[in-house]
LOKOL-582193 format. One record per residue (C-alpha): residue number from 1; x, y, z; residue in one letter; chain. Coordinates in steps of 0.25 Angstrom, whole numbers. Layout:
% LOKOL-582193
@i: NUM u: X v: Y w: Z aa: A ch: A
...
END
This chain:
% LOKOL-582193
@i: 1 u: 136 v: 646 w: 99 aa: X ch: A
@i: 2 u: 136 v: 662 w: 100 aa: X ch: A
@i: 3 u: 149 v: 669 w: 99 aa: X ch: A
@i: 4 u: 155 v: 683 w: 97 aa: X ch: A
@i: 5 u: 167 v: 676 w: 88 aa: X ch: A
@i: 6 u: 162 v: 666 w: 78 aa: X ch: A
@i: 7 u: 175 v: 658 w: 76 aa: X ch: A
@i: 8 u: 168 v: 649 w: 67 aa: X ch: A
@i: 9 u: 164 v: 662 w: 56 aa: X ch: A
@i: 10 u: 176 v: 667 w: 58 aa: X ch: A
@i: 11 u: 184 v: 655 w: 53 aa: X ch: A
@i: 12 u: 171 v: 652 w: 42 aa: X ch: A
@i: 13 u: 166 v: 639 w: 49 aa: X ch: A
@i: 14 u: 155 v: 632 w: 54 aa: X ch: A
@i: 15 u: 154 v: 628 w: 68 aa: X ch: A
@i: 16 u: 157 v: 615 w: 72 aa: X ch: A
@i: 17 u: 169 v: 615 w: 59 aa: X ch: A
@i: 18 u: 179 v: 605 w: 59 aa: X ch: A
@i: 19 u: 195 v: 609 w: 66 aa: X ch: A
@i: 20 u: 199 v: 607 w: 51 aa: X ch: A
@i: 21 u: 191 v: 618 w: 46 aa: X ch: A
@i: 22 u: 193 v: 627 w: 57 aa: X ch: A
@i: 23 u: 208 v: 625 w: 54 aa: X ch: A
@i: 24 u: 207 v: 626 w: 40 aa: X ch: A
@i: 25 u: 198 v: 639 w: 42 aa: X ch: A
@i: 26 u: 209 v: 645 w: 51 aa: X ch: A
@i: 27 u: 220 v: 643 w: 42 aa: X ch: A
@i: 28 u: 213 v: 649 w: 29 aa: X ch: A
@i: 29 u: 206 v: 661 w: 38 aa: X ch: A
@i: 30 u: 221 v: 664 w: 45 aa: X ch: A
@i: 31 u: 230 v: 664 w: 33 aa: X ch: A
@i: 32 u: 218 v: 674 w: 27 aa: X ch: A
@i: 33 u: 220 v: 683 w: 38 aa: X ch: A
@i: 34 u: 234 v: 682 w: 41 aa: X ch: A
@i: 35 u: 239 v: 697 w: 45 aa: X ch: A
@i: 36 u: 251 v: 694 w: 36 aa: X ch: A
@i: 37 u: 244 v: 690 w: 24 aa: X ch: A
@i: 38 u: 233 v: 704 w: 27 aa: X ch: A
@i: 39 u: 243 v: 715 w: 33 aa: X ch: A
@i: 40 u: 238 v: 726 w: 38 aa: X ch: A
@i: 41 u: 225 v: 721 w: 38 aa: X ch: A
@i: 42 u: 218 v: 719 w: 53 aa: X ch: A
@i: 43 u: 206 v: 713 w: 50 aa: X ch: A
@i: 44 u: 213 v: 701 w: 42 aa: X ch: A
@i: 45 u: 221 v: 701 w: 56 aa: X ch: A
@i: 46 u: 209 v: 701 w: 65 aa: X ch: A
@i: 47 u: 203 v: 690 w: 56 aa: X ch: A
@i: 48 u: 216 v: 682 w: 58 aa: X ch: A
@i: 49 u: 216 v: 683 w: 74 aa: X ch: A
@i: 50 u: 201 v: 679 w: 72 aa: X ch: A
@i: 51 u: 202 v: 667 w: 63 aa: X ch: A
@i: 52 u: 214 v: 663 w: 71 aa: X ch: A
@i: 53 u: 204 v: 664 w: 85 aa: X ch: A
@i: 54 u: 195 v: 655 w: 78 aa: X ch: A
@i: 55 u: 202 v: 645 w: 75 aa: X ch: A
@i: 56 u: 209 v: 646 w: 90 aa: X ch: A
@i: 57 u: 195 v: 643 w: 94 aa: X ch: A
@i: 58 u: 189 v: 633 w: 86 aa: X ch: A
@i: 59 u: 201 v: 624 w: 83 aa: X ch: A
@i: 60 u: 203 v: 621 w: 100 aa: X ch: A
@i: 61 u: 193 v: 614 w: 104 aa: X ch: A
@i: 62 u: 192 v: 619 w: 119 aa: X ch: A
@i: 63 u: 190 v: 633 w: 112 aa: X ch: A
@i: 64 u: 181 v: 628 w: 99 aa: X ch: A
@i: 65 u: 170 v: 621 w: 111 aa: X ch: A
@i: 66 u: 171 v: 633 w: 119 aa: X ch: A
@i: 67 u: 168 v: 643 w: 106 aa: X ch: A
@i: 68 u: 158 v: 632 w: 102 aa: X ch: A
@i: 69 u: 149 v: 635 w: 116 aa: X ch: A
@i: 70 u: 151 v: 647 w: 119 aa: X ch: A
@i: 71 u: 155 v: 656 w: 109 aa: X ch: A
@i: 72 u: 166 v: 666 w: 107 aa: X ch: A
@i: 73 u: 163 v: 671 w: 122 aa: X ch: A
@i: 74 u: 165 v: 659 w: 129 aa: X ch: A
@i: 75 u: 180 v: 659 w: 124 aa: X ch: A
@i: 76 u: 181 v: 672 w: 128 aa: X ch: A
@i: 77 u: 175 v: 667 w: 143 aa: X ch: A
@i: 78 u: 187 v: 659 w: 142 aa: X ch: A
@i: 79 u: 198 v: 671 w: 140 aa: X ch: A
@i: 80 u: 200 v: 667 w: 125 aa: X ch: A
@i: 81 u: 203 v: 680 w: 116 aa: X ch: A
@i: 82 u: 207 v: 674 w: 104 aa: X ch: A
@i: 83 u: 219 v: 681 w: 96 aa: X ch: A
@i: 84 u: 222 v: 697 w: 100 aa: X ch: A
@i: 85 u: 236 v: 697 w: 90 aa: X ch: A
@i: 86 u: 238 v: 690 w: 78 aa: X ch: A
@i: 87 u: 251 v: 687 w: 84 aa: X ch: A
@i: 88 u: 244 v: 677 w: 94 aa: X ch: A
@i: 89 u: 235 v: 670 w: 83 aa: X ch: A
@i: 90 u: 250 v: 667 w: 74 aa: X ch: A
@i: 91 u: 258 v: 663 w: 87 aa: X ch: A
@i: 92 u: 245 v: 652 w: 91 aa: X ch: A
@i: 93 u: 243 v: 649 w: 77 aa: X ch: A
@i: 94 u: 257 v: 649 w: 70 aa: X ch: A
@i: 95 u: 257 v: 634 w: 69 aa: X ch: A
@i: 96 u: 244 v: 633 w: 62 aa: X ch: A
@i: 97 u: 249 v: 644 w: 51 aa: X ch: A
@i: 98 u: 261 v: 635 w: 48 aa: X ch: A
@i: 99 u: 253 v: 623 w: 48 aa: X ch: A
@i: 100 u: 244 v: 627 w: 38 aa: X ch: A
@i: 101 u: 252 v: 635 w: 30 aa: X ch: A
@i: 102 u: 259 v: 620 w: 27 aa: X ch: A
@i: 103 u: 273 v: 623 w: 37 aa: X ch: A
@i: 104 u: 276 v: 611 w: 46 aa: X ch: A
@i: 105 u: 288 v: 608 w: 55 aa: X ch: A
@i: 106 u: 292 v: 618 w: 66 aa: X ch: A
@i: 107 u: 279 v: 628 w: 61 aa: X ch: A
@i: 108 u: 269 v: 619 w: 65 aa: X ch: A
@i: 109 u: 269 v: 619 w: 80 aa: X ch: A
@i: 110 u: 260 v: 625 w: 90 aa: X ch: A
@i: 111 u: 263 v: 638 w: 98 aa: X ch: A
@i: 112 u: 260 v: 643 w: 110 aa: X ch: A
@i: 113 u: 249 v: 653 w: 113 aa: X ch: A
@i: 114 u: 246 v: 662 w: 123 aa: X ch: A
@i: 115 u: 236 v: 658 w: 133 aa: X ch: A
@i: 116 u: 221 v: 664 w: 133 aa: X ch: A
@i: 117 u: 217 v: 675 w: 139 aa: X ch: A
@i: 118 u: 205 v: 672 w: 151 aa: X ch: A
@i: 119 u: 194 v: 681 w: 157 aa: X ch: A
@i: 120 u: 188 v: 678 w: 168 aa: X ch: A
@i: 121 u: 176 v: 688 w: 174 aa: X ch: A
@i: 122 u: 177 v: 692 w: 190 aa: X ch: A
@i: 123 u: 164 v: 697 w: 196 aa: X ch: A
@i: 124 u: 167 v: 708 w: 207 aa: X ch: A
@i: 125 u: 158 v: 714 w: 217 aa: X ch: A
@i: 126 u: 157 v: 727 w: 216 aa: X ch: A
@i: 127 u: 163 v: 729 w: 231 aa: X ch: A
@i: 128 u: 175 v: 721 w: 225 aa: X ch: A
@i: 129 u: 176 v: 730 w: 213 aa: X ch: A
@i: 130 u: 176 v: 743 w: 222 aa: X ch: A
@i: 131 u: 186 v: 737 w: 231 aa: X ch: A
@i: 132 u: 193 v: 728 w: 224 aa: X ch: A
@i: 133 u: 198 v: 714 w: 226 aa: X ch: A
@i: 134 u: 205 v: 700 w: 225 aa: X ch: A
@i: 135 u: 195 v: 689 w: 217 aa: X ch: A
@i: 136 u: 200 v: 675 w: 215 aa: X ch: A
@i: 137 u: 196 v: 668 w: 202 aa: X ch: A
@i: 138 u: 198 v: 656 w: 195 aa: X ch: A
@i: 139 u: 199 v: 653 w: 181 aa: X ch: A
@i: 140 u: 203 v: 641 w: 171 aa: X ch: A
@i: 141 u: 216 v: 644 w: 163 aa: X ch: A
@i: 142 u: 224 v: 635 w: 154 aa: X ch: A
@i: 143 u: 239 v: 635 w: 160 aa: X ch: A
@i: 144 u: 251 v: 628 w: 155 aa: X ch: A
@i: 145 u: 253 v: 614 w: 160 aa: X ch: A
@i: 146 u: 263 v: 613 w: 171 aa: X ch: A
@i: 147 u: 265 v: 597 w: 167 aa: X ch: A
@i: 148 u: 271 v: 599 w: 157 aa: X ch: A
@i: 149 u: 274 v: 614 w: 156 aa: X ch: A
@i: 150 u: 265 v: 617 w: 144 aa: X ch: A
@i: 151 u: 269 v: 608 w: 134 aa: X ch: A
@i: 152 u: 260 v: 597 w: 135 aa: X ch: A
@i: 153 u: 268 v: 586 w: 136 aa: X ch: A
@i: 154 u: 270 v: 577 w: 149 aa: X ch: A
@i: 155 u: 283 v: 581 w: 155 aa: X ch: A
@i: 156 u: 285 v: 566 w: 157 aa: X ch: A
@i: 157 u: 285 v: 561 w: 142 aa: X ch: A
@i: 158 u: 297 v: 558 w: 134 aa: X ch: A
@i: 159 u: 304 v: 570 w: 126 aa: X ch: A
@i: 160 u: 301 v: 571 w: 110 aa: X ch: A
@i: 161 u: 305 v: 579 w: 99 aa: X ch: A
@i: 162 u: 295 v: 590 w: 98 aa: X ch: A
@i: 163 u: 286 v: 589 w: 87 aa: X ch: A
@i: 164 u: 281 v: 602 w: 86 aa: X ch: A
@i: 165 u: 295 v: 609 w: 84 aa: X ch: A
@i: 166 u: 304 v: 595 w: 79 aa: X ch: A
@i: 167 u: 313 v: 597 w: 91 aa: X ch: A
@i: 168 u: 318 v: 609 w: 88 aa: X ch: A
@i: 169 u: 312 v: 618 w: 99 aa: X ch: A
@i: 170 u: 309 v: 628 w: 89 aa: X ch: A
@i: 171 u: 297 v: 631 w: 77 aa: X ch: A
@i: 172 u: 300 v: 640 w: 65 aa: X ch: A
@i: 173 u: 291 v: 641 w: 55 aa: X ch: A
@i: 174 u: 289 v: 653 w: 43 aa: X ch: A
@i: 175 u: 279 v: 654 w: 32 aa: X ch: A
@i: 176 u: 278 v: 669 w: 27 aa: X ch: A
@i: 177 u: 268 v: 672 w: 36 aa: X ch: A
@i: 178 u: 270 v: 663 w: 48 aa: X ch: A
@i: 179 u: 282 v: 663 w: 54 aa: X ch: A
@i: 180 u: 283 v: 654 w: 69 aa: X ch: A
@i: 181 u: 298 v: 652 w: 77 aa: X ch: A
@i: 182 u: 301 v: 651 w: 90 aa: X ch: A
@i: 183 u: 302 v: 639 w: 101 aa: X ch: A
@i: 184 u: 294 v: 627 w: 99 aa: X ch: A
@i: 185 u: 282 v: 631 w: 110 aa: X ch: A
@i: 186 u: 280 v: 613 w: 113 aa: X ch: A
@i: 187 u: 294 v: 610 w: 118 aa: X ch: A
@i: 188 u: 299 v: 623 w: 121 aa: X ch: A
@i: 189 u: 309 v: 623 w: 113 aa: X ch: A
@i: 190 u: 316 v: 610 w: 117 aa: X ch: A
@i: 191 u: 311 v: 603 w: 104 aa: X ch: A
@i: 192 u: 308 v: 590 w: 113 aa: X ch: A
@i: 193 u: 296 v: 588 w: 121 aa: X ch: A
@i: 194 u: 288 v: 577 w: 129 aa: X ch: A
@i: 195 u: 279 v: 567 w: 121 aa: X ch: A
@i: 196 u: 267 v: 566 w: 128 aa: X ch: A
@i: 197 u: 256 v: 576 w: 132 aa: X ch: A
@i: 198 u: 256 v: 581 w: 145 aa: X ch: A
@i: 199 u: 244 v: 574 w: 152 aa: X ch: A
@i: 200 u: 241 v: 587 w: 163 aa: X ch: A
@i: 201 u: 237 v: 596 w: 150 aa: X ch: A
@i: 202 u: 234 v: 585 w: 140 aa: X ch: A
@i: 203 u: 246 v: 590 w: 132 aa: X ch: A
@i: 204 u: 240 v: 603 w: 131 aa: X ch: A
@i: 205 u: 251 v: 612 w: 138 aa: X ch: A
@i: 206 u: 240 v: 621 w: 145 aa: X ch: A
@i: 207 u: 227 v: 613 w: 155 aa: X ch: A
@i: 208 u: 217 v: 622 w: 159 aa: X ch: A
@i: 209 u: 215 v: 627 w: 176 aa: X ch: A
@i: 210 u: 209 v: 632 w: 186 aa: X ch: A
@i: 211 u: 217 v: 647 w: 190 aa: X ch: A
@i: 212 u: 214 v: 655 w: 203 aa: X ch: A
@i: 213 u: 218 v: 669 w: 201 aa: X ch: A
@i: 214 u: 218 v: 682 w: 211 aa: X ch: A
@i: 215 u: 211 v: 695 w: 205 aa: X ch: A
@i: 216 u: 216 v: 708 w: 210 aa: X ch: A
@i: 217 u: 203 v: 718 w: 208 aa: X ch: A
@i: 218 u: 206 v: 731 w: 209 aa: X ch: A
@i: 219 u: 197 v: 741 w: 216 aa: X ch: A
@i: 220 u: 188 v: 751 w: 209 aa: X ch: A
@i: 221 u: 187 v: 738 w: 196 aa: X ch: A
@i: 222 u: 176 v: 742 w: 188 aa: X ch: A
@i: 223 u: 167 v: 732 w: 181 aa: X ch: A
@i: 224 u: 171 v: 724 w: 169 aa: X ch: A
@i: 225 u: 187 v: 728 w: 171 aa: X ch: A
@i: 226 u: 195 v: 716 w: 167 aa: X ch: A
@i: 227 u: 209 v: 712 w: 173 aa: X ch: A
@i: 228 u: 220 v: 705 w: 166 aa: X ch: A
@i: 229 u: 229 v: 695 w: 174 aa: X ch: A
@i: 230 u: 238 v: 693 w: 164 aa: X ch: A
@i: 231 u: 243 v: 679 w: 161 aa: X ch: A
@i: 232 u: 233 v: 672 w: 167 aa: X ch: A
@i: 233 u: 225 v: 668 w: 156 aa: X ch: A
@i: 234 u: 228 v: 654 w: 149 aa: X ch: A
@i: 235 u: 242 v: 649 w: 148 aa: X ch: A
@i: 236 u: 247 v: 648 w: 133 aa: X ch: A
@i: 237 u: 249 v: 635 w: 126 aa: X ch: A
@i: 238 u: 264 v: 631 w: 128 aa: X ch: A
@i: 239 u: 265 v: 640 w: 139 aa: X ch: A
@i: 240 u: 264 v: 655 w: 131 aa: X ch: A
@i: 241 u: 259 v: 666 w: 137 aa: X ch: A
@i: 242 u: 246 v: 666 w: 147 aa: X ch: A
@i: 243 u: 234 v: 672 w: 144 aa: X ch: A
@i: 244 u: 229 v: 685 w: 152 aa: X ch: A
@i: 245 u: 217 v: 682 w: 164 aa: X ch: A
@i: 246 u: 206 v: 693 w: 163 aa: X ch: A
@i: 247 u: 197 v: 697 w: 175 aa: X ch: A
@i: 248 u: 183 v: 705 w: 168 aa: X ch: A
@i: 249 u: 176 v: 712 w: 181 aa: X ch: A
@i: 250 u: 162 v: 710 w: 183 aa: X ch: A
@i: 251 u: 158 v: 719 w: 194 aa: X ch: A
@i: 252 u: 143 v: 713 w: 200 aa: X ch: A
@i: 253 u: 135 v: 716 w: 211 aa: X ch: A
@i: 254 u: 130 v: 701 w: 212 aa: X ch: A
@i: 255 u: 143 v: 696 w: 219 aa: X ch: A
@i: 256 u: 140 v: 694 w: 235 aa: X ch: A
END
C-alpha cells in the first residue's frame, strides 16, 4: 500500500490492528491533542484533526479497505477530505468523547455529519474549452433514503421509545471540556421511533447512487480550473448538510 497520509503511523499501529486498538489509540491520541487541553497551540490542534481523520478511516470499514488498496489518494478519488475545522471532528465525534470519558445516558448518542466532498475529473477538448459548453456526467453519491427519510427505520414498524435520547427528543451532556445539546438527530426530536431497520438502506439512513448532473463550462476555461456545484457531494448522516461536487478540468487534445 502506498499512501501520502499514513493513518496507521499516525495513530502508532500496525496494519491490519484490531477495531479495539484503533479505538483505544483514538481515544489516548485525541484527549492528548484536544485544542482545549493545548490552547494556543496549532500544531497540537492540527494533530487533533489528524488523529481524528485516522480514526474516521480506519474504524469504517468501507473507508478502512479503500485506504488498505489504494492509499490515501484513492479516498481522495473518492471526494474524502477528512477534517478542515476542528469543529467538524467535535460535532462527528462528540459521542465518542462522552463515551470514553465514562459519561453515558443522553451523551452517548451519534450525531449527524456533513456529507463528503466528491471530485470528479471532466476532460474537455480544447475546442470545448475555447468556446465553452454543456457536458453531462454521472457520478455515485451517497443520498438520504427516501423510505424512510433518513432515519434508517422502516416507516412501517411499530413506534418505540428511542434508545439513543430515552424519549426525550433531546441529548445534553457536559464534561469540562465536551459539552453536546440539542435535538436528539435519530428521531428528530420526537423521542419515539420505528423499531425495525429500514430494508431500502439497511438501516443506514444514506444508500449510495448513480446522479446525472449538467455542467455549464464557461468559455475561455483554462486547464486544471475546478468548478464547485455546491451541495452536491454526499448527503450527511441523519440528513445534515450535503457535501460540495468539484469538477477538475483536464484540457486534452486526444478527445474526438
Amino acid at each position: 500500500m502506498t499512501s501520502s497520509r499514513d493513518y496507521y503511523g499516525i495513530l502508532g499501529l500496525e496494519e491490519g490492528a484490531s477495531f479495539a486498538h484503533i479505538k483505544k489509540r483514538f481515544r489516548q491520541l485525541a484527549l492528548k491533542y484536544h485544542p482545549d487541553r493545548n490552547p494556543g497551540d496549532p500544531i497540537s490542534e492540527e494533530m487533533f484533526k489528524l488523529v481524528a481523520e485516522a480514526y474516521h478511516v480506519l474504524s469504517d470499514q468501507e473507508r478502512r479497505r479503500l485506504y488498505d488498496h489504494k492509499g490515501h489518494e484513492g479516498l481522495r478519488e473518492r471526494g474524502y477530505r477528512g477534517f478542515r475545522r476542528t469543529e467538524d471532528v467535535l460535532r462527528t465525534f462528540s459521542s465518542e468523547f462522552f463515551d470514553f470519558l465514562g459519561i453515558g445516558g443522553t451523551g452517548s448518542q451519534r450525531h449527524p455529519s456533513r456529507g463528503a466532498d466528491l471530485c470528479y475529473q471532466l476532460e474537455l477538448s480544447h475546442e470545448e474549452a475555447a468556446n465553452g459548453a454543456r457536458k453531462s456526467i454521472q457520478i455515485d453519491i451517497m443520498e438520504s433514503c427516501h423510505r424512510c427519510q433518513g432515519n434508517g427505520v422502516k416507516p412501517s414498524s411499530t413506534l418505540q421509545s428511542c434508545f439513543w435520547c430515552g424519549g426525550s427528543g433531546t441529548y445534553t451532556a457536559t464534561s469540562g471540556i465536551f459539552t453536546a445539546t440539542g435535538e436528539c438527530p435519530k428521531c428528530n426530536g420526537k423521542g419515539r421511533l420505528r423499531s425495525l431497520s429500514c430494508d431500502s438502506c439497511n438501516g443506514q439512513g444514506r444508500r449510495e447512487v448513480k446522479k446525472d448532473f449538467l455542467v455549464d463550462i464557461p468559455a475561455g476555461i483554462q486547464n486544471n480550473t475546478r468548478l464547485k456545484i455546491s451541495r452536491e457531494g454526499d448527503g450527511g448522516e441523519f440528513n445534515d448538510q450535503s457535501g460540495d461536487l468539484y469538477v477538475n478540468i483536464q484540457i486534452t487534445s486526444n478527445l474526438t
